[in-house]
C-alpha positions as CSV (number, residue, x, y, z in Angstrom):
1,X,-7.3,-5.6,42.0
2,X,-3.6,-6.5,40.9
3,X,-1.8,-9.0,39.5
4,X,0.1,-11.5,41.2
5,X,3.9,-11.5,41.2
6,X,5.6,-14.4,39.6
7,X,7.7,-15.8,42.0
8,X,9.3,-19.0,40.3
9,X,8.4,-20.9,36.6
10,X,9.8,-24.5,35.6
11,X,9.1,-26.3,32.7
12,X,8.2,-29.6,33.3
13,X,7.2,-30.2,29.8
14,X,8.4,-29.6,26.0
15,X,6.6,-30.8,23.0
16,X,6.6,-30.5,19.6
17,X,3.9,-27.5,19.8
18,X,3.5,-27.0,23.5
19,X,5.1,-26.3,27.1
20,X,3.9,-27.7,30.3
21,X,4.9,-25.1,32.5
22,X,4.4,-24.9,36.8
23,X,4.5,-21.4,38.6
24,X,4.6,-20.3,41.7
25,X,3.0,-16.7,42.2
26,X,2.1,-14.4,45.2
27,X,-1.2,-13.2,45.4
28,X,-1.9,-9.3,46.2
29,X,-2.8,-10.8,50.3
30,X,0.4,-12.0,50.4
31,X,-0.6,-15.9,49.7
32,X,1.8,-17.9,47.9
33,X,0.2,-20.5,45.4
34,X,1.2,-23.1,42.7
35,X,-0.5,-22.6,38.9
36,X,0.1,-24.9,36.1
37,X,-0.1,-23.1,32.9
38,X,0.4,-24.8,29.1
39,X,2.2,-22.3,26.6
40,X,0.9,-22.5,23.6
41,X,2.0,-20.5,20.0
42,X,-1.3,-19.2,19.3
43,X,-3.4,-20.0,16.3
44,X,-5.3,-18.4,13.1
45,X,-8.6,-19.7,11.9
46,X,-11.0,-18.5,8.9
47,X,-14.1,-18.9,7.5
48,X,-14.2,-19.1,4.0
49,X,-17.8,-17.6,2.7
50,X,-18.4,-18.0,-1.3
51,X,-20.5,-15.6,-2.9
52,X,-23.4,-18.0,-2.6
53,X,-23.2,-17.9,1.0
54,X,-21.9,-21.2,1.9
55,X,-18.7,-21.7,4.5
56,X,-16.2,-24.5,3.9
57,X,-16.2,-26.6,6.9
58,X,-13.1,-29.4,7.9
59,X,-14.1,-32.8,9.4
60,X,-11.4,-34.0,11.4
61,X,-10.4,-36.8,14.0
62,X,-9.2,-34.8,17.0
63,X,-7.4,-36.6,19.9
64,X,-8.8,-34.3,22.8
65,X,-12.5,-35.7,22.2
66,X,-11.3,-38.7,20.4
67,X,-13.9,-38.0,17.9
68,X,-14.2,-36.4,14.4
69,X,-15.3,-32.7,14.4
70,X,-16.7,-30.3,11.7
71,X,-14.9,-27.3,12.3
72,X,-13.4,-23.6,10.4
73,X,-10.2,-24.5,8.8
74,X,-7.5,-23.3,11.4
75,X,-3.6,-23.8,12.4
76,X,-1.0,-22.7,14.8
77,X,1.2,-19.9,13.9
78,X,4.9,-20.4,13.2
79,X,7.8,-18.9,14.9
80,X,7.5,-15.3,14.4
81,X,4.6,-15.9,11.9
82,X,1.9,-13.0,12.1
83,X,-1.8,-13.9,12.4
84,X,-2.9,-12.8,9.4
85,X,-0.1,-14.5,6.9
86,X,-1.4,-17.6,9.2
87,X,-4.6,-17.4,8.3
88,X,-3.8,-17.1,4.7
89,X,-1.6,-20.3,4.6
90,X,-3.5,-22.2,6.3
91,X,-6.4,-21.8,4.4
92,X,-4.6,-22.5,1.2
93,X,-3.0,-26.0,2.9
94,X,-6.5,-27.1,4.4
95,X,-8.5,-26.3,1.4
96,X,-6.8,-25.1,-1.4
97,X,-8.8,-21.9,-1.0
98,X,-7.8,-18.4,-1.6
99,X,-9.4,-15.3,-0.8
100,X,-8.8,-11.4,-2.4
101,X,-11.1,-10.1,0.6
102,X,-9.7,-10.7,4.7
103,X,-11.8,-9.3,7.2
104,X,-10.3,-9.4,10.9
105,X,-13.3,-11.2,13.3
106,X,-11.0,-10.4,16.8
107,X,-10.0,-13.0,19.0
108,X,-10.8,-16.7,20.5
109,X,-9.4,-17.6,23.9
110,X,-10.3,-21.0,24.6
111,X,-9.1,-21.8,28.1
112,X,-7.3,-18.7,29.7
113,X,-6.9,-20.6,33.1
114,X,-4.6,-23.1,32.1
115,X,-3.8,-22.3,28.0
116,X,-1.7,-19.2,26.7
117,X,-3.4,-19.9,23.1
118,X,-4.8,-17.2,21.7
119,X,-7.0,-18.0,18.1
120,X,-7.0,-14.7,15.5
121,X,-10.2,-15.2,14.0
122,X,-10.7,-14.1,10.1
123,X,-13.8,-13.6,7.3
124,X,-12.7,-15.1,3.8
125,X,-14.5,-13.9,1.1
126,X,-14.1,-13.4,-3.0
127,X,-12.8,-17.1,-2.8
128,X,-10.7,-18.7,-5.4
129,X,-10.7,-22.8,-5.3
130,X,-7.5,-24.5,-5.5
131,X,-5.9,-28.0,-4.4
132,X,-5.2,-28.2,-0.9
133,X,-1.9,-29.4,0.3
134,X,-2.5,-30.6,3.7
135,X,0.4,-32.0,6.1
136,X,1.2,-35.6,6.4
137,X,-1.2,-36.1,9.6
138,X,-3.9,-34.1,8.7
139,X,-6.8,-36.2,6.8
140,X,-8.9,-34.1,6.1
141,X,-13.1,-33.9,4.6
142,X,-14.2,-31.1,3.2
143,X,-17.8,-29.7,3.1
144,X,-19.8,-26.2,1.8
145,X,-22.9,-25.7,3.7
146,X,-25.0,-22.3,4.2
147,X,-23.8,-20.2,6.7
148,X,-27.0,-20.0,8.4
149,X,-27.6,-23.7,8.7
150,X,-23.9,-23.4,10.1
151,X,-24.7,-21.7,12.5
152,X,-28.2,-23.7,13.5
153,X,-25.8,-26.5,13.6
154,X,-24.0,-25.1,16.2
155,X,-27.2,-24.0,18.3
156,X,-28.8,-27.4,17.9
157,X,-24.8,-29.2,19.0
158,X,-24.1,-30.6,16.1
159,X,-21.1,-28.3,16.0
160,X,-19.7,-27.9,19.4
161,X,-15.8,-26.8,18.7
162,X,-15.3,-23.8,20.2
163,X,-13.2,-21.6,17.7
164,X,-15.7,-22.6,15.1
165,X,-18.8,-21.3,17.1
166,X,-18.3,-18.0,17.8
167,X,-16.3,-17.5,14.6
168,X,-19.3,-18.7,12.5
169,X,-21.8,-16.1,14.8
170,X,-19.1,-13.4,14.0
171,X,-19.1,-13.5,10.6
172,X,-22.5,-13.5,10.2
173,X,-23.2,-10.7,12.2
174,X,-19.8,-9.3,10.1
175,X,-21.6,-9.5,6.9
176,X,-25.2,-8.2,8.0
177,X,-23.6,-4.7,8.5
């Protein structure tokens, strides 16, 4: 198999985080077809396990469901902000927490057809509590639960955000070894 060849790209759309992008690419037979694709900075998200076992989730409303979800805390990187510096701050502005102990958990792509975000997944541990500093339109709940009810929680679809699913499975499995 190969790649298509990019023919043609226009923006149609710039946002405060995203582009709405439209392209025109050639198939390997030759066919020429439109794709829309939304550009996206990429994100970092963590999950911050004390030493009793228990992850700090983040209830939040979120637009996309129009609904409040429990998720990992999470953000989108800056420009020319690595992953892992990501994951650190936003941990810190979420939830106030810090951690001496990072462990990388690989990667989240949550919809490759359309979406250029890519989420860096991370393991927090050795956590020091803090005040959180969230920004001006994050409101923000906080909760610690046990990492394995976490994770029934997102068998039985109580948690259903993406991110937060498999990074909660990774970082059990991450610990067990």
């Amino acid at each position: 198999m190969r790649k298509p060849t990019p023919i043609e790209t226009l923006e149609r759309h710039r946002g405060r985080v995203i582009q709405v992008m439209a392209a025109r690419l050639q198939a390997a037979n030759g066919q020429i077809y439109e794709h829309d694709l939304v550009r996206h900075p990429g994100a970092a998200a963590i999950v911050p396990v004390d030493a009793a076992g228990r992850v700090c989730l983040v209830r939040q409303y979120r637009l996309g469901v129009d609904d409040f979800l429990w998720e990992i805390p999470a953000g989108k990187l800056d420009r020319n902000e690595a992953p892992d510096a990501c994951a650190v701050r936003e941990l810190r502005e979420e939830t106030g927490i810090t951690a001496a102990r990072w462990t990388p958990l690989g990667r989240y792509v949550p919809a490759p057809a359309i979406l250029t975000e890519v989420i860096h997944l991370y393991l927090a541990e050795d956590l020091e509590l803090g005040t959180a500093a969230p920004e001006a339109d994050e409101e923000l709940e906080l909760r610690w639960i046990d990492l394995d009810e976490a994770i029934d929680r997102v068998v039985n679809g109580e948690i259903d955000d993406g991110k937060t699913a498999l990074a909660l499975l990774r970082a059990r499995h991450r610990r067990r070894l």
